[in-house]
N, C-alpha and C positions, 0 to 999 in steps of 0.2 A: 504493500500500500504506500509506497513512494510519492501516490499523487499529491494525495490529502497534505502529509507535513510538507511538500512543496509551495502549495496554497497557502497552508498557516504560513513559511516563510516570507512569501509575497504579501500577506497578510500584515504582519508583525514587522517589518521592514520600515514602511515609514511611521509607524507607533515608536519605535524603538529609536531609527535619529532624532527622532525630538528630546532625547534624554542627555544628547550632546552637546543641544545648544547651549551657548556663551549666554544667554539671557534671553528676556522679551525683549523683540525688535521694537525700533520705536516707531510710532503713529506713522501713519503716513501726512505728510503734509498736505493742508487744506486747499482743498483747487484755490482758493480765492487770494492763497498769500503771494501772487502774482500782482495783486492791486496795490499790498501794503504800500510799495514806493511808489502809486500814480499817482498822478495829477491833481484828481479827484479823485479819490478812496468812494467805490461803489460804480465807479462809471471806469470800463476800458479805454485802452489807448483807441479802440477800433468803434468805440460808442462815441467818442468826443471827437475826434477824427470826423464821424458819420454828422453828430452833431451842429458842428463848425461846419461842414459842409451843406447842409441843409437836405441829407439826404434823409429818407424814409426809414431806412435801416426797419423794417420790420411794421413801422407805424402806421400803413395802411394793409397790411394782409387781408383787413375786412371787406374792402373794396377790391382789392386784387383778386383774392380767390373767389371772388363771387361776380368776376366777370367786368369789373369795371376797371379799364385798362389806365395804367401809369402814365402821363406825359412822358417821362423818358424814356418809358418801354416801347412808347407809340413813336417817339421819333428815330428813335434804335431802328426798328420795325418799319419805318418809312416807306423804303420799295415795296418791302413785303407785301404791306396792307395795299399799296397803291392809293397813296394819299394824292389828295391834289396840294395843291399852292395853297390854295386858301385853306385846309386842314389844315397842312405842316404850321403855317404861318399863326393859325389860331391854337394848334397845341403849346408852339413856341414860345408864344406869350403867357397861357395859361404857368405852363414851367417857370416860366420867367416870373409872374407875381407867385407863385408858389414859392420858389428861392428865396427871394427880397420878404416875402414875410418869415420862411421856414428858418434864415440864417440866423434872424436875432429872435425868435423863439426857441433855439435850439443853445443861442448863447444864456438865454435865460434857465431854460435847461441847466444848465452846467452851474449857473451861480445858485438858481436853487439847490442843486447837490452838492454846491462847497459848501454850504451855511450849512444844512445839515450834517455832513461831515466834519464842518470846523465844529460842531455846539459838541458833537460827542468827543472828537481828539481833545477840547482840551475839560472837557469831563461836565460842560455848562449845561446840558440837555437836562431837562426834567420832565417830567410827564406833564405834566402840565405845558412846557412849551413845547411838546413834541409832534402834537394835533396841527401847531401853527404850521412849524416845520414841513410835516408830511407834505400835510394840506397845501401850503405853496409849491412843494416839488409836483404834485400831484397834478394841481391844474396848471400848471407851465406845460408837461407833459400832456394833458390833453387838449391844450391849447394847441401843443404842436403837430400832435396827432390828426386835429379837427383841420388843420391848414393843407395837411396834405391828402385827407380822404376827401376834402371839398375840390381838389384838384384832379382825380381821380375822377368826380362826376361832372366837371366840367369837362373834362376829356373826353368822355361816355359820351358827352351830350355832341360832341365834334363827328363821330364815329358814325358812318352807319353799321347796321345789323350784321352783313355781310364781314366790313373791316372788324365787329368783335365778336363774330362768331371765329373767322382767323386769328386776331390777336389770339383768343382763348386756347387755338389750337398750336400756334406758333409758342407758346409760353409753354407749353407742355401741360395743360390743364382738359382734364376730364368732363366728363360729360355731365356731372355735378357743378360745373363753376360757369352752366348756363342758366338762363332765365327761370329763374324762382322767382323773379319781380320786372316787372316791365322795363323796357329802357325806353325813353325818350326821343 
């Protein structure tokens, strides 16, 4: 019966180097201690970056996935869709006020996140003022968010059926991120 104590060997094997170890390993480090030296402690270099740029970074997925197409998706997409002059020209400007408002709500973004980072680094936060805090970063955030989904249905509104039935299929988007609600 050679089998069986071969088994318990394979068995009992890695039971038994654990009895050599030098100690518990330590923790592993928190994904997040990448931020300790940022900028802004809570915000990436790839968030404030996105930020300062006035891009979307994520801030309209609601409009995106559900079929209403991005000014810079749509001018990217140009040929594709086969935009005229007057399209291109009226997405261009939509992107255009989008930017000029998205940049300095995105910088407001950022000073709301240092105030709230600076009250906790130097230990000032109290519950009591942490509602303010939130609260400010909270609607700067959807302040910015609100600038680029209205940018999104001004673009919708450029588009016919056809160009976002393609955009929808040129993004890679399923047969779910078509009209569950009317377009314009």
């Amino acid at each position: 019966m050679p089998a069986p104590r071969a088994l318990l060997a394979i068995l009992l094997v890695p039971t038994l180097g654990g009895c050599f170890d030098s100690g518990p390993s330590p923790p592993p480090a928190s994904r997040y201690a990448e931020l300790e030296g940022a900028e802004v402690r809570g915000l990436s270099d790839e968030e404030l970056r996105a930020l300062r740029a006035g891009e979307g970074y994520g801030m309209a997925l609601p409009a995106e996935l559900n079929g209403y197409a991005g000014p810079k998706h749509v001018l990217d997409l140009g040929r594709e869709l086969d935009l005229t002059t007057r399209q291109r020209e009226d997405v261009e400007a939509i992107r255009a006020a989008m930017l000029a408002a998205a940049v300095p709500a995105g910088e407001d973004v950022i000073r709301k996140a240092a105030a709230l980072e600076d009250a906790f680094r130097a230990r000032s936060v109290t519950s009591e003022g942490l509602g303010a805090l939130t609260g400010d970063l909270a609607a700067a955030r959807a302040d910015l968010q609100a600038i680029h989904l209205r940018a999104h249905l001004a673009t919708d509104a450029v588009l016919t059926e056809h160009q976002r039935a393609l955009y929808r299929e040129l993004r890679g988007y399923g047969a779910g991120a078509h009209d569950a609600h009317a377009h314009g």
